[in-house]
N, C-alpha and C positions, 0 to 999 in steps of 0.2 A: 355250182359255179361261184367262184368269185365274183366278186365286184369290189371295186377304189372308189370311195367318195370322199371329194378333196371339199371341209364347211371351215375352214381356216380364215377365211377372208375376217373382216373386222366391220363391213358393209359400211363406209364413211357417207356415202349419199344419202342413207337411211335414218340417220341422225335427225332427232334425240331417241328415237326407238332401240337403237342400237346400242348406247347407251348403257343397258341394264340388259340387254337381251342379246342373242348371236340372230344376225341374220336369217340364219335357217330354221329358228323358230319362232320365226314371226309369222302371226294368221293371217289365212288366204284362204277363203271361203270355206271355214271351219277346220281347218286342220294348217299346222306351220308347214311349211315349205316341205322338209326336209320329210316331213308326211307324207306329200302326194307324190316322191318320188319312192321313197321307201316302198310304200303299197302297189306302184308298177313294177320294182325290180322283185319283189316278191312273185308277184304275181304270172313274173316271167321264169320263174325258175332258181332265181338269184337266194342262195343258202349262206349264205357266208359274207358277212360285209369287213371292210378296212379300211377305217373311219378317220381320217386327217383331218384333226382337229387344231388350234391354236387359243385364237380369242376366247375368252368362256367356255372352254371346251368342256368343263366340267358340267356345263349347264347341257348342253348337245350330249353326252355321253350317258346322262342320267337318264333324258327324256328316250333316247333310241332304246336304250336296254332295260325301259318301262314299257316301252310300249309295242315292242316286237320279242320275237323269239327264239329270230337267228342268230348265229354268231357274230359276235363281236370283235374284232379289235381296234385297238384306241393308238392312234400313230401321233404323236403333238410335234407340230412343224416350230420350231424355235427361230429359226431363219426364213426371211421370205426373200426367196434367191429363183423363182420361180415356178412354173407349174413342172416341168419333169422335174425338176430337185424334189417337188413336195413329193411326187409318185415314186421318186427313186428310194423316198425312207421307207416304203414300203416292201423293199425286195426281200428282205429275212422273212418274209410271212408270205410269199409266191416261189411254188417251184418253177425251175425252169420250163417243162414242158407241158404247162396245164394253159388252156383259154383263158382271157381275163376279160372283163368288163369293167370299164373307166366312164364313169359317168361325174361333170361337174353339179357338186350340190346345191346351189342355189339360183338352177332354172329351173320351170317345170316344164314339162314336154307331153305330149300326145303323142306318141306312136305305139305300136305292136312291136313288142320287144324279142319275141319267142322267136319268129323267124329269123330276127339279127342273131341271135345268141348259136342259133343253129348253122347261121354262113360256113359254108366250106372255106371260104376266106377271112382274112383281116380287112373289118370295113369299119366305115365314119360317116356317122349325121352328115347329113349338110342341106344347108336351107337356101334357097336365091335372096340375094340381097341386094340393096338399091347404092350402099353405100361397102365395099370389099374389106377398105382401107383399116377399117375398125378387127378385123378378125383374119385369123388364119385362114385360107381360103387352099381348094384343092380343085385342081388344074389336069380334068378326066379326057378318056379319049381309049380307044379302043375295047371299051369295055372297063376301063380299070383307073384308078390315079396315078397319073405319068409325073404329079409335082406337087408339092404341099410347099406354103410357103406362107409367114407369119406376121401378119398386117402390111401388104404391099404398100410403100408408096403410091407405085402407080399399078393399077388395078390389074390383075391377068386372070381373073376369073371371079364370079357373082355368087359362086357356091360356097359360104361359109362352113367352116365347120363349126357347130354347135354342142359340141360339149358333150359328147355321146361316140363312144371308141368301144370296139370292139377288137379285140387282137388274140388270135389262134395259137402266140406264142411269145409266151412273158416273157421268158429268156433272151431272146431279141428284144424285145425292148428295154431289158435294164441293160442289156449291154450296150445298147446306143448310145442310155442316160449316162452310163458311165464312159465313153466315149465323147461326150459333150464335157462330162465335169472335169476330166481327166484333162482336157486338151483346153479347158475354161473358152470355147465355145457358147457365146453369148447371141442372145437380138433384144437390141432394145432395153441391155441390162440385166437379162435374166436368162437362166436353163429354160428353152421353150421345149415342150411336148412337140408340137410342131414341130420342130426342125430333128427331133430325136425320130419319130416315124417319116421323116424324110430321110434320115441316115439309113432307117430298116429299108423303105424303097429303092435306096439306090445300091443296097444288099442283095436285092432281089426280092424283097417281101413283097406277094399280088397282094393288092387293097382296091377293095371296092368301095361303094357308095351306098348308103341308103336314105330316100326322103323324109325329114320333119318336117311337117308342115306345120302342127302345131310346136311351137318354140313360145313360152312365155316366160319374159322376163318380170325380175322379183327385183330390182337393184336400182329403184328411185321409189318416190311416195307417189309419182301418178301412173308408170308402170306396174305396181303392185295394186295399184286399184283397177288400172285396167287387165288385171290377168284375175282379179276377184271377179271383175265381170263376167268377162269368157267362162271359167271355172262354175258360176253360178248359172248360168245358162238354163240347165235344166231344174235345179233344185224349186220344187215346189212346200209347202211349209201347209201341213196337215192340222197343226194345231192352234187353237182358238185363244184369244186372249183379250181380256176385259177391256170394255172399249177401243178396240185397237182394228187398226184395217191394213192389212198387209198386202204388199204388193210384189206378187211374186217375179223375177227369181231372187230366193232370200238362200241365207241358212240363218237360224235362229238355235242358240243351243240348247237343250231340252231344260238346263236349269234356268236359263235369262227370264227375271222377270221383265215381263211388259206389260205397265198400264195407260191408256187414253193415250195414244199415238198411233202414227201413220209410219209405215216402214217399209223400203224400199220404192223400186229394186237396186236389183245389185248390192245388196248389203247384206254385211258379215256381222250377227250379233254373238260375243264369245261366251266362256262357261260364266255363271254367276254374274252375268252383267245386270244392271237394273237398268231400264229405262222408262221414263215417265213422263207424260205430256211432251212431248216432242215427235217431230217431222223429221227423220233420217232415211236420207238415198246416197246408193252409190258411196257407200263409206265401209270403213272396216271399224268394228266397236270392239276392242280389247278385251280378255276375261277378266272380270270383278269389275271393270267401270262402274260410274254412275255418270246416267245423263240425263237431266230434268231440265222441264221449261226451255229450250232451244227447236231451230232448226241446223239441219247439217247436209252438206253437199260434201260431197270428194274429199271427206275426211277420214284422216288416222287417230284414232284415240285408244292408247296405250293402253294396258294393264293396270287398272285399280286407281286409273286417273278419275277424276271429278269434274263435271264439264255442267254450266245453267248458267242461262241466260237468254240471248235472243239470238237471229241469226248470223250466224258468221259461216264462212269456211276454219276447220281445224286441222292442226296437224300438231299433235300433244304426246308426250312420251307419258313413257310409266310412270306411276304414282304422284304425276302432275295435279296440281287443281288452278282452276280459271274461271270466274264470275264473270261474266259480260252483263254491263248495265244494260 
């Protein structure tokens, strides 16, 4: 089966990380993003991906078809005119009457995917939410979705959808997306998917529902540290290193060196990082870093950045360097 994964985004919240890197290969408890989604749609069945890419894409396009060994294709969105416009550059490479799998690329998610893929119908994630206003929300009732509608004013249901679409028939949905572009059918400025599988519903397409519960966002510097944490939960760290006292839940990469330090939890140390004499928790440490003489809380430290000194909190892009007196 296919799968669309839309990593186009430019991630602006993410800055300076973002900077030099796409979004979805930023690390989160040893692997980028765009990894721990990769290894569930795999793992479900998913043979064939269709990769929308923009910012850096050449950076995303290199790392996926290194490190997997499904199929590829590379879609580059030139326009951002929305999420069905991105999905719609994809229809030369979906026939009309096969299943698709739409998944957005920079959340990570916890669910069992094998049974969605298998639904006799078209269904959608959806998570309860405290606030609606912020996402497309879908509006159920005997069994099925009576209403999909995209970031309400005023609330008319707590079930978000999250970024996780399953549809039994691609055909109908590019004919929707092409029925929105065609008629320049907007919300908020943009071709919504939303409003394109609400065109399918009130076609007649049955769409169902299925629970995330876990839903982790990747798209600030303290939501990424807080979905490091989640993600690191169980990881325990088997190996010994010279003066150092680990505190699990870690990941530690098998090349990072570590000498005379205290480490974690919830800390992510990447490939080739060095660290030495220093106290890090609750942080993400970049591959190649170098971190000597500091303490670190709830920090990001880039790729091949240089970080010594004394305590602070950091939040430091790629091949940065910083002395703290």
């Amino acid at each position: 089966m296919k799968a669309i994964i839309p990593v186009a985004g430019v991630g602006t919240r993410l800055r300076p990380h973002t900077f030099s890197r796409p979004k979805v290969l930023l690390n989160v408890a040893g692997k980028p993003i765009i990894g721990h989604i990769m290894d569930k749609l795999i793992a479900a069945g998913i043979d064939e991906a269709i990769v929308i890419v923009g910012y850096l894409g050449d950076m995303v396009e290199e790392w996926m078809v290194k490190n997997y060994s499904i199929k590829f294709t590379f879609v580059t969105q030139t326009e951002i005119l929305g999420l069905a416009h991105a999905i719609w550059m994809c229809k030369p490479y979906v026939t009309d009457n096969e299943p698709l799998f739409i998944i957005l690329g920079d959340t990570i998610f916890d669910v069992d995917l094998q049974p969605v893929l298998q639904s006799p119908f078209s269904t959608l994630g959806v998570k309860e939410v405290e606030d609606p206003r912020r996402f497309g929300v879908a509006v159920t009732g005997e069994g099925k979705i009576l209403k999909l509608v995209e970031k309400p004013d005023t609330p008319v249901s707590n079930l978000a959808i999250v970024g996780l679409y399953f549809l039994q028939h691609a055909g109908t949905l590019f004919a929707s997306i092409d029925y929105l572009i065609s008629n320049k059918i907007k919300t908020k400025g943009e071709y919504q998917l939303t409003d394109a599988l609400q065109f399918m519903i009130e076609g007649g397409e049955h769409f169902t529902t299925f629970p995330v519960h876990g839903w982790y966002d990747c798209g600030k510097p303290e939501t990424l540290l807080s979905t490091n944490e989640i993600l690191l939960k169980n990881n325990v760290s088997t190996k010994e290193y010279p003066g150092c006292i680990i505190n699990d839940p870690v990941f530690i990469a098998d090349n990072a060196v570590l000498e005379n330090s205290i480490i974690g939890p919830y800390t992510t140390i990447g490939e080739h990082a060095i660290i030495k004499n220093v106290i890090i928790k609750n942080s993400i440490i970049g591959y190649s870093a170098r971190v000597a003489h500091i303490m670190l809380s709830h920090s990001i430290v880039g790729n091949s950045a240089f970080i010594t000194g004394s305590s602070q909190e950091i939040n430091i892009g790629d091949y940065s360097e910083i002395r703290v007196g």
